[in-house]
N, C-alpha and C positions, 0 to 999 in steps of 0.2 A: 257265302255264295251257294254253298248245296244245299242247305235251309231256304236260303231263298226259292233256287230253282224247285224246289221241293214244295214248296207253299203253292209257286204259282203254279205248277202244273196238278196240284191237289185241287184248290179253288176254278180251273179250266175247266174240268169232269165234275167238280161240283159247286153249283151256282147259289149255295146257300150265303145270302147276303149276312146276317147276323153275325153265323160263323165266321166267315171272313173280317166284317168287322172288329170283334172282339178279336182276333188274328193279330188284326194288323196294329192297335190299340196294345197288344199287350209285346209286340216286338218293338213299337215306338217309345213304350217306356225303358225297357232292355237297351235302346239305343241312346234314350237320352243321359240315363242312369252310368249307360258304359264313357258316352262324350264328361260328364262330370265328374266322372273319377278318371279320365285321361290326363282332365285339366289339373285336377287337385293332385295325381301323381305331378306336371309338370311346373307347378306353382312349389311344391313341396324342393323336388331336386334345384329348382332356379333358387330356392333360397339356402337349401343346403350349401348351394355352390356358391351366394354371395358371401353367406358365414363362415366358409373356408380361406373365402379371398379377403375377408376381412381379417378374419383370424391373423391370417399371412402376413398383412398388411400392416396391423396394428404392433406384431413380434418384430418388422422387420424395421419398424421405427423406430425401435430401441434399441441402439448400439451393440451394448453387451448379452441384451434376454437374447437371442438365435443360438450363444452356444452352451448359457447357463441352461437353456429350457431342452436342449439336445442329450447334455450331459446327465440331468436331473430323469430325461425320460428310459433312459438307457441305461441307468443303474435302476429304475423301475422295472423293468425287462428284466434285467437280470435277476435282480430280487423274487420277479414273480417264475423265473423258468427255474431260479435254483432252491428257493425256500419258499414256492409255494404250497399252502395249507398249514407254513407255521407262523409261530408268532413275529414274525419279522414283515411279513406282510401286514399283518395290523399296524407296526411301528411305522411301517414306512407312508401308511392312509396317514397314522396322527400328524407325522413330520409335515406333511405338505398340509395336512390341516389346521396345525400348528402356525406357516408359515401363512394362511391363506388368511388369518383370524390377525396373526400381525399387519399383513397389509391394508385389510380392512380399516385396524387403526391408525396405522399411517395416511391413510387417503383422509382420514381425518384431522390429519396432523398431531398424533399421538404415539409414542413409543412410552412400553416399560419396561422394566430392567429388575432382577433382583438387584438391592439393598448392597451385595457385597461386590457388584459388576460393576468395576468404576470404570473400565474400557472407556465409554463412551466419553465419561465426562474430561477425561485425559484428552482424548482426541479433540474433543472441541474445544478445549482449552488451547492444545497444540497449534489451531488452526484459527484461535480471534485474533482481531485486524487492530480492533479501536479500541474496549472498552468491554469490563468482566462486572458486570454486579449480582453482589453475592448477601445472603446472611449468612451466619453462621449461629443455630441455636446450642444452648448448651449439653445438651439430653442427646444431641444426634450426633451432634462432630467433636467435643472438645477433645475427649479423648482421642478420636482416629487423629488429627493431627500429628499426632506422635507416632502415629501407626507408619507401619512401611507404606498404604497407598498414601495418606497424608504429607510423609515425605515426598512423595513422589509427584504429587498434586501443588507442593510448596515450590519444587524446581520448576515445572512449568509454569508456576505464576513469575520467577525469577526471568525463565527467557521472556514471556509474553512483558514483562516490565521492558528488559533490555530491547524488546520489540520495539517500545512507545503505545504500549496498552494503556490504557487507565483503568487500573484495576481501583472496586471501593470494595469493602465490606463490614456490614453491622453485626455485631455481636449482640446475641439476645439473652442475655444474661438471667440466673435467678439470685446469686449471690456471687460476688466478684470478688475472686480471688487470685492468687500469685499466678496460679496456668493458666488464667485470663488475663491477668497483665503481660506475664512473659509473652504467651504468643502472640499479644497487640501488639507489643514492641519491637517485638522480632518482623513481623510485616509491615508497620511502619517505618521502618529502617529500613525496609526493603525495597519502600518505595509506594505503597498500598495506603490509601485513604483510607484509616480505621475510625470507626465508630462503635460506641454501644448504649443497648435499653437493658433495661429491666424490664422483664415479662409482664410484672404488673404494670405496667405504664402502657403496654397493648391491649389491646381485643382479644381472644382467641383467636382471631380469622388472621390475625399478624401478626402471629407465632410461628411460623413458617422457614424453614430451613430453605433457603432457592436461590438461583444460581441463573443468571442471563448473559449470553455468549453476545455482542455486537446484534440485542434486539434480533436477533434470528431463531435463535432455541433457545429456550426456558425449562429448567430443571427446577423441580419440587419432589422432597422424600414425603414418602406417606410412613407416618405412623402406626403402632399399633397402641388399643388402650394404656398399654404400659409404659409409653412415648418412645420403646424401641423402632427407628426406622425399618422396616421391610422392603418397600422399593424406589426404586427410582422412576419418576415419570417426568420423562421428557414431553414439548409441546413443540412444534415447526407453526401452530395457526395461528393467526396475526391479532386475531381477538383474542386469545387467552396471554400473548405476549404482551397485549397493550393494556391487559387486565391486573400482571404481573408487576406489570411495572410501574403500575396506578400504586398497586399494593406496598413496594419497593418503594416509591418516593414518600407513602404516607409513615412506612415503618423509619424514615430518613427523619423526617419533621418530628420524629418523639426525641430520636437519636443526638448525642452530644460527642462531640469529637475526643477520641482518646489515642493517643497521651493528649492530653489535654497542651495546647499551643499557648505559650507568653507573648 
């Protein structure tokens, strides 16, 4: 308003047309320039404020995130008021980085696991309805069998039987011997549809150690050159379960039933 009044009572005393002109030209750009960054600051804040209410929105639809995402932020506060500038603040970026890089493959419907984390596969065992199909290759499991998790994996196949599971599994053999017999026997007695191949009687792509809970998750161990297992990859996506289980019926069709039935 005092630039203004200022103007007009300058151009009143002096009636220089041009001057005024370019005056007024060079305050209508200033005005337009100031109208388009009012708007861009109020475009800017309106979406700031939808992304918060979505934000809100999106946390508050998932039952458990509001107190995991409260908890998780608050030991971050802490972290950063009490060991900020050391290495605990890096560890705490990688965690959640860590964690952000799993969900990614979960969205995908992918989890992996080291090799020696049987957790999961326990739990999903714990919790099938109908039906377990498994191989079992030589080089990855004969031995853990005997092991404490294989024990332990052998009694959740016992409740999931006393369930009404229908548990199958193929044994992928390279030479067949007494620990291949005894532990067929031991699980067909237990109630376990056994079967076995011989490796040379497959492909390499149906050599495969894997594991399908009632068609919902699919377990395959990844090897290394050495055919030591390293991890465990689970799958939740419906095309690599239907892929799984393509694989599964055709390692079936090489397969001969053991103990063999009179």
């Amino acid at each position: 308003m005092i630039i203004s009044a200022a103007i007009s009572a300058f151009f009143y005393f002096n009636t220089d047309l041009k001057a005024a002109f370019a005056t007024f030209a060079g305050l209508l750009g200033i005005t337009i320039a100031l109208q388009v960054e009012a708007i861009l600051q109020g475009q800017r804040a309106a979406e700031a404020a939808t992304r918060q209410q979505r934000l809100t929105m999106n946390i508050e639809s998932i039952a458990w995130l509001p107190e995991v995402l409260d908890e998780s932020l608050e030991a971050i506060k802490k972290i950063e008021a009490e060991f900020g500038g050391t290495m605990a603040v890096d560890l705490a970026k990688k965690a959640f980085g860590d964690c952000l890089g799993q969900l990614r493959d979960l969205r995908r419907g992918k989890f992996y696991a080291p090799f020696v984390d049987h957790s999961l596969v326990f739990t999903l065992t714990e919790r099938t309805h109908n039906a377990l199909l498994a191989t079992s290759v030589e080089e990855v499991d004969l031995s853990w069998w005997q092991s404490t998790a294989g024990q332990t994996y052998w009694r959740l196949h016992e409740d999931a039987l006393r369930r009404g599971v229908q548990v199958q599994r193929i044994f992928i053999y390279q030479t067949w011997t007494d620990d291949h017999a005894t532990l067929a026997r031991r699980q067909h007695a237990g109630g376990v549809r056994t079967l076995r191949v011989n490796r040379e009687n497959l492909p390499p792509d149906l050599r495969v150690d894997m594991i399908m809970w009632d068609g919902l998750c699919g377990y395959e161990s990844r090897v290394n050159s050495s055919g030591e297992a390293i991890t465990n990859n689970y799958t939740f996506a419906e095309r690599d379960l239907t892929r799984m289980l393509d694989r599964f019926r055709m390692i079936e069709s090489c397969a001969e039933q053991w103990p063999r039935t009179t």
